[in-house]
N, C-alpha and C positions, 0 to 999 in steps of 0.2 A: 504494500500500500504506500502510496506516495505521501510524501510530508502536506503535499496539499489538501489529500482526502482526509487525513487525521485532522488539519487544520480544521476544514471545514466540518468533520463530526462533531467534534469537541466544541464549535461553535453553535450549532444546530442545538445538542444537550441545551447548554446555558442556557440558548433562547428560549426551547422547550421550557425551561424551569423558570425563566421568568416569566413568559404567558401563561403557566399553570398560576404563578404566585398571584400573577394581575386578575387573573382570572377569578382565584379565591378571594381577593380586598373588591371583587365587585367592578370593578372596570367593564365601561362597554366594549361590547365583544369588538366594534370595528374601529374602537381604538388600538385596543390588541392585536388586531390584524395589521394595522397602522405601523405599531411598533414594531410588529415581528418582521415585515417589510424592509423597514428602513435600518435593522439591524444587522440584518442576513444583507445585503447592501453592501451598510459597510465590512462585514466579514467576510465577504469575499472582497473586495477591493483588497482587504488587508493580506490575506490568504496568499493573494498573485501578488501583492509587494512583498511578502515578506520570503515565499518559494522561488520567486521567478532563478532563473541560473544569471550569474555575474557573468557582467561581459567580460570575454578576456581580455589582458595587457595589449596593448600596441606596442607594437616594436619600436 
């Protein structure tokens, strides 16, 4: 499994668990869609910043 699919499990959890949390304090639902959205967003933006391969040296 690639660093990036870990990345992005491990991300997917978290968010799971805090739309479960939002879910339990009463948040409306399409806010929590809202968030889960805009989080998964930027975890992946971050996933590809942070996996992508370094360019190599120039001679």
């Amino acid at each position: 499994m690639s660093s990036f699919s870990t990345y992005i499990i491990g991300f997917v959890v978290i968010v799971a668990g805090l739309a479960i949390g939002a879910y339990m304090l009463a948040v409306p639902p399409l806010w929590i869609l809202v968030g889960v959205l805009v989080v998964i967003g930027i975890g992946v933006v971050m996933a590809t910043s942070r996996t992508k391969p370094r360019d190599p040296p120039s001679v």
